[in-house]
C-alpha positions as CSV (number, residue, x, y, z in Angstrom):
1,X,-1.5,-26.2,0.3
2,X,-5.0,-26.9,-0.3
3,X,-6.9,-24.4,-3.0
4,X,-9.9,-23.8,-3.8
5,X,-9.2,-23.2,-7.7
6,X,-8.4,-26.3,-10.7
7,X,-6.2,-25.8,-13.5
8,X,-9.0,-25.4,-15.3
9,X,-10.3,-22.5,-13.0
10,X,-6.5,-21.1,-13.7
11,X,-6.9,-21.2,-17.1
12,X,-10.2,-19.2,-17.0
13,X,-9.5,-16.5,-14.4
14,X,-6.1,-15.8,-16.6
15,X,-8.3,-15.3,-19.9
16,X,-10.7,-13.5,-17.9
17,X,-8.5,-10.9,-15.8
18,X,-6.5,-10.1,-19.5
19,X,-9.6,-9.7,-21.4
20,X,-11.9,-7.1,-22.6
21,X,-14.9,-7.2,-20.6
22,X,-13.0,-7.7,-17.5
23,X,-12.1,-4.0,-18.3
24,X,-15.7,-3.2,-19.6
25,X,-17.3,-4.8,-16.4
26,X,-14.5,-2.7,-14.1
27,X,-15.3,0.9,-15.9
28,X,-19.1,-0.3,-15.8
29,X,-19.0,-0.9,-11.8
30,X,-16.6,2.1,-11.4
31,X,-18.6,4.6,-13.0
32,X,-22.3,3.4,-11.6
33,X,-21.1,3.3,-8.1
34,X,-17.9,5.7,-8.0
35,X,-17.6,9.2,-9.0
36,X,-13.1,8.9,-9.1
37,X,-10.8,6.4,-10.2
38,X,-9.5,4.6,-7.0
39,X,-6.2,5.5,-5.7
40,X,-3.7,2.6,-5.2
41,X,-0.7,3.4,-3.0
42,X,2.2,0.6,-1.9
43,X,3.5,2.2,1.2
44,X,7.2,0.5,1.4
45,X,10.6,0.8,2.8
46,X,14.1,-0.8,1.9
47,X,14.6,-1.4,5.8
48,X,12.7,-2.2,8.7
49,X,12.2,-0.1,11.7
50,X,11.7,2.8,10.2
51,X,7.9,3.0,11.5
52,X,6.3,2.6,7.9
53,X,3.1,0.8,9.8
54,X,2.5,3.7,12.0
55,X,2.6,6.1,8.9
56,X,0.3,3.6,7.0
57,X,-2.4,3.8,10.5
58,X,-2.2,7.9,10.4
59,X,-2.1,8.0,6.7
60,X,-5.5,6.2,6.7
61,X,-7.1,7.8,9.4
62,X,-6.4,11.3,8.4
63,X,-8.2,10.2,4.8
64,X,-10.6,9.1,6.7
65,X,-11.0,11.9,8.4
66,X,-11.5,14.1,5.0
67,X,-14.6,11.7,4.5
68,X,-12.1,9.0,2.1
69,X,-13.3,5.6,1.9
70,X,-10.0,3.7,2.5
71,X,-8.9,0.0,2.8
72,X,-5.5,-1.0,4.3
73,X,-4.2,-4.1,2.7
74,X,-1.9,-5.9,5.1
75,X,0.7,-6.8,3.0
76,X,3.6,-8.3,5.1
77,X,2.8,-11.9,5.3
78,X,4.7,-12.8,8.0
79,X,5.1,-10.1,10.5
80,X,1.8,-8.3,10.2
81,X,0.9,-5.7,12.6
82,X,-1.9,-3.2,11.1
83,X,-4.3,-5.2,13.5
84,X,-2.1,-4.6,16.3
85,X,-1.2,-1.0,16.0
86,X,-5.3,-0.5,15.9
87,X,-5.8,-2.6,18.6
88,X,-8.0,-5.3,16.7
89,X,-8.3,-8.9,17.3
90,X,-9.1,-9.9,13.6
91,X,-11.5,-13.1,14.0
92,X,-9.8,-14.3,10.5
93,X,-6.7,-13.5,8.3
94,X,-5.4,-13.9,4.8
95,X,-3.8,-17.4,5.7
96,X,-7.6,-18.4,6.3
97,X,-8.4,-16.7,2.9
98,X,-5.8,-18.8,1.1
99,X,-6.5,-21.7,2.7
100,X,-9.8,-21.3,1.0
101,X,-11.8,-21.3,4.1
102,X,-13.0,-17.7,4.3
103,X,-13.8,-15.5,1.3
104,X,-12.3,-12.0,1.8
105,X,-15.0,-9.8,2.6
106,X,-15.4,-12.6,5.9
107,X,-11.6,-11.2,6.6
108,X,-12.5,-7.3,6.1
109,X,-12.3,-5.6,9.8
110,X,-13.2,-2.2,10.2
111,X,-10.8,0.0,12.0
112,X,-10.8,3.6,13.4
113,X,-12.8,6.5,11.2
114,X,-14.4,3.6,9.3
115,X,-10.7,2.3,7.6
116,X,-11.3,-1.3,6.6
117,X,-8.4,-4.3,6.9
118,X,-7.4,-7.2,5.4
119,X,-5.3,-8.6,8.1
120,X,-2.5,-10.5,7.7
121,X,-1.2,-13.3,9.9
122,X,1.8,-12.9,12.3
123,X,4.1,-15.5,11.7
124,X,2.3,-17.3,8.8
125,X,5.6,-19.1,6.7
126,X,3.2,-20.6,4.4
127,X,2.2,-17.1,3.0
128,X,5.4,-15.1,3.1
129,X,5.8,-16.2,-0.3
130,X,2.9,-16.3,-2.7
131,X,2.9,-18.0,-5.4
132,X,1.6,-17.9,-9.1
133,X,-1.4,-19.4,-8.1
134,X,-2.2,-17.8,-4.9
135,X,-2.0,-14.3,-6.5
136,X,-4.7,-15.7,-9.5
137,X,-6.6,-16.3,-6.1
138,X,-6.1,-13.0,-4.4
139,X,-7.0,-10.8,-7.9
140,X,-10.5,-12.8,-7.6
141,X,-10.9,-12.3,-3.9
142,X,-10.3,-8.5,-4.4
143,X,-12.6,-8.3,-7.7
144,X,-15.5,-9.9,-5.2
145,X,-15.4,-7.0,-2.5
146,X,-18.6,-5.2,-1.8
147,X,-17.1,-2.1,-1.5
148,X,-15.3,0.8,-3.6
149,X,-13.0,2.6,-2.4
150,X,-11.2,5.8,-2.9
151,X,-7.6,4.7,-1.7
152,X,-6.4,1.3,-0.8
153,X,-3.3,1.5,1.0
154,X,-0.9,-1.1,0.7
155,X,1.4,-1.6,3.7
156,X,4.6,-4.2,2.0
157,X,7.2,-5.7,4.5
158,X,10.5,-4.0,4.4
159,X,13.3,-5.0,1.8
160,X,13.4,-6.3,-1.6
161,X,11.6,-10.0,-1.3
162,X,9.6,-11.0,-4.4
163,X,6.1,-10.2,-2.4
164,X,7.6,-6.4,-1.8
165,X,8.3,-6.0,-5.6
166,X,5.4,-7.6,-6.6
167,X,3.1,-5.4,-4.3
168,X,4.8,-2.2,-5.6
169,X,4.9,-3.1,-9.0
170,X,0.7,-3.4,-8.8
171,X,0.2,-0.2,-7.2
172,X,-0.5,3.3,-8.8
173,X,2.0,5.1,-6.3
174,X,5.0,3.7,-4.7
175,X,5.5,5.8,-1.3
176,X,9.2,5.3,0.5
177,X,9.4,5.2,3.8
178,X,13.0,6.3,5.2
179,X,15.1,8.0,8.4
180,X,18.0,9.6,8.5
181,X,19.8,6.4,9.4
182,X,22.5,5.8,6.6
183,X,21.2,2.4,6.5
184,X,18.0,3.1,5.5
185,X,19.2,5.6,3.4
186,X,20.9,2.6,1.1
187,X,18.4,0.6,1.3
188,X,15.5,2.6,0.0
189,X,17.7,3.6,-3.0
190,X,18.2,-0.4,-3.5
191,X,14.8,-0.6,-3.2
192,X,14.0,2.2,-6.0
193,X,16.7,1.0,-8.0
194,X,15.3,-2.3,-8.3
195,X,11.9,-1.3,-9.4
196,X,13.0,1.2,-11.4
197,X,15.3,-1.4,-13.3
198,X,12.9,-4.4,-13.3
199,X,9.6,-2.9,-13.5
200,X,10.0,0.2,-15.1
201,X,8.8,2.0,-11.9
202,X,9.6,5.9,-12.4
203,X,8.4,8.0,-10.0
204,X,8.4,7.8,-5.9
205,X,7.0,9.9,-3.2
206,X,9.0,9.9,-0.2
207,X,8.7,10.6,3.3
208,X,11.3,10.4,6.1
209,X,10.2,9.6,9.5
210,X,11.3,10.5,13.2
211,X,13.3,13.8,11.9
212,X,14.9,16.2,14.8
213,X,13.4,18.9,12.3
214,X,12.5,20.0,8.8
215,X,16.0,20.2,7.3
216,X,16.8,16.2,8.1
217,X,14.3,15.6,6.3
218,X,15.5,17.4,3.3
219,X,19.1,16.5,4.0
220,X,17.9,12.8,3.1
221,X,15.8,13.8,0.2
222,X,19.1,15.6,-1.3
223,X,21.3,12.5,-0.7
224,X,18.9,10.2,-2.2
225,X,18.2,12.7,-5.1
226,X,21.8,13.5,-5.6
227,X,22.5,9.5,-6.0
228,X,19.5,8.8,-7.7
229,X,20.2,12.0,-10.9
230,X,23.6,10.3,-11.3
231,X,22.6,7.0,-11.9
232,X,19.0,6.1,-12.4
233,X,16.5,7.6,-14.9
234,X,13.8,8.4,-11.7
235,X,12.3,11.1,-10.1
236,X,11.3,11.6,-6.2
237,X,8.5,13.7,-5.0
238,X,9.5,14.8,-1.6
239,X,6.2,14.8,0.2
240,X,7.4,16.1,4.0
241,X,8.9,14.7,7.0
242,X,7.3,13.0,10.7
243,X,8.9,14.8,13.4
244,X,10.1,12.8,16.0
245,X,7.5,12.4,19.3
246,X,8.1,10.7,21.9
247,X,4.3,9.9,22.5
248,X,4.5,8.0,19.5
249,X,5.6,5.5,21.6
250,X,2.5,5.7,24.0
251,X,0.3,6.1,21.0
252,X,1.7,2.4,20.0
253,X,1.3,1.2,23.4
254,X,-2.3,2.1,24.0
255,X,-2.6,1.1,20.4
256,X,-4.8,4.0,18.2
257,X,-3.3,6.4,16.0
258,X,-1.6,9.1,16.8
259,X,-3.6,11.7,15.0
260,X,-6.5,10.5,17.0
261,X,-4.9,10.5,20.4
262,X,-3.8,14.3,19.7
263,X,-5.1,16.1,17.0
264,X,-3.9,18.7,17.8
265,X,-0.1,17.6,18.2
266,X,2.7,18.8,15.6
267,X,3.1,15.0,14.1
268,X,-0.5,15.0,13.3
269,X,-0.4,18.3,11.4
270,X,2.9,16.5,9.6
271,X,0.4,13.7,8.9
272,X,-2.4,15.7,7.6
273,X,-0.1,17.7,5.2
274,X,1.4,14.4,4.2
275,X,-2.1,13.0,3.3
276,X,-3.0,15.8,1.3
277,X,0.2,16.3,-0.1
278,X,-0.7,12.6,-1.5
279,X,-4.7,13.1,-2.5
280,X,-3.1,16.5,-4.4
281,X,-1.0,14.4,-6.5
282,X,-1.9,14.2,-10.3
283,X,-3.3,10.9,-10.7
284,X,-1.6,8.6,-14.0
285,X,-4.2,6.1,-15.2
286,X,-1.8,4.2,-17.4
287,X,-1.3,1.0,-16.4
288,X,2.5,-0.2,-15.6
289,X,2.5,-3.6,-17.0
290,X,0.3,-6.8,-16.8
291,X,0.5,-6.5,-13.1
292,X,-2.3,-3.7,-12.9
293,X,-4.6,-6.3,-14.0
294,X,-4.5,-7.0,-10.3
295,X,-6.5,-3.8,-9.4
296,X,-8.8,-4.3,-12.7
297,X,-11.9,-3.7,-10.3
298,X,-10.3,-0.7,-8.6
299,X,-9.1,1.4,-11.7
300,X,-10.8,3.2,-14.2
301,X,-8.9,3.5,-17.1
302,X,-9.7,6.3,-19.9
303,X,-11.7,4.7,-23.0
304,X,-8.8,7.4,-24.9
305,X,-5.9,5.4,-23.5
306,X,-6.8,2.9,-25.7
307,X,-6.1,0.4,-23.1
């Protein structure tokens, strides 16, 4: 695949991204032209279907709503939809952007209540896997936006591929997705097992989705709990449940949100309790690993740290 970076531009960004003043030039930019630390959220799921894009759309809206500068980062390679369930026709995507024709601010699309997008491409194979190199490339395309933001959203693919681990690993917050389906059940404790064994990931919000009412919800936070207490060293914040509407469906169909189409409805007030239940949550500046360096432009880390 064609790039636009040498090994010797490697070799630089690397030095640069793990040195000091990358971190004095990211807590200089942060605090001249942002009063809070940006939030970083991976919104994830150990199975598919369980309408984790639809909860990323409402999610962001319903920020937006409280006046939150958000961007959704599209980060299913090969089956993106954000676009889709918003009903935009993104000009470019991040196959462009790694390509090296488009920088990403050319890919940024602005959605409903001012959200902004980094689209993925649908069906894009030579981007469902990034490499070493194409991440280097990514860290620089994210360090160049023009914007700050208060919460970047980051909508994974479902399962345990390296691009969902890697994503979730980088965040701040890792919020799981699940249903009462035993199925998905599993797989989202696989999926919090494995980051919790590989990269030291301790704490998840969850939210289950499509509930007949309040106590499935809590039936599959006590299953996952009770599993989890016996044989992982993890905790999960049980943030609320999406009660199931069938004008969810239409809301897809005539593609906008939700909470836009009726804001009135009993999902939307889920939604808007789930978003504040997630602005509410104490906010842990230390960085996870070497992986943060990722969001070095987005994160301000405390000077006491000694980071």
């Amino acid at each position: 695949m064609a790039s636009v970076f040498n090994s010797l531009d490697q070799a630089k960004t690397l030095r640069r991204l793990s040195g000091l003043p990358g971190r004095e030039a990211a807590l200089a930019r942060t605090d001249s032209a942002h009063a809070f630390p940006t939030r970083v959220i991976s919104v994830t799921s150990g199975k598919g279907g369980v309408g984790k894009t639809a909860v990323v759309a409402n999610i962001a809206v319903s920020m937006a709503k409280l006046g939150k500068k958000v961007l959704i980062i599209d980060a299913d390679l090969g089956l993106a939809n954000i676009d889709v369930v918003y009903g935009l026709t993104p000009q470019y995507n991040l196959n462009h952007f790694f390509n090296g024709h488009v920088g990403l601010n050319e890919i940024l699309v602005e959605g409903p209540g001012g959200v902004k997008i980094l689209p993925a491409g649908s069906g894009l194979q030579q981007v469902t896997h990034l490499n070493a190199l194409q991440k280097v490339q990514f860290m620089e395309g994210l360090d160049g936006l023009r914007e700050v933001y208060d919460v970047v959203l980051i909508d994974t693919e479902a399962g345990i591929s390296e691009n969902v681990t890697y994503f979730n690993a980088a965040a701040q917050e890792v919020l799981v997705v699940a249903t009462s389906d035993p199925a998905s059940i599993t797989d989202a404790y696989t999926l919090m097992k494995l980051l919790s064994i590989q990269f030291k990931q301790k704490n998840f919000q969850l939210v289950v989705n499509i509930v007949k009412d309040a106590g499935e919800g809590l039936d599959v936070f006590q299953k996952l709990t009770l599993v989890a207490n016996r044989f992982l060293d993890i905790s999960i914040n049980y943030l609320g449940c999406i009660p199931y509407d069938k004008r969810m469906r239409e809301s897809l169909r005539r593609q906008r949100p939700i909470v836009e189409l009726y804001p009135d409805g009993k999902v939307t007030e889920a939604f808007e309790s789930l978003t504040q239940g997630l602005l509410n949550l104490p906010l842990d500046l230390r960085l996870k690993g070497s992986l943060q360096f990722f969001w070095k432009s987005f994160l301000a880390i405390s000077q006491a740290e000694g980071m």
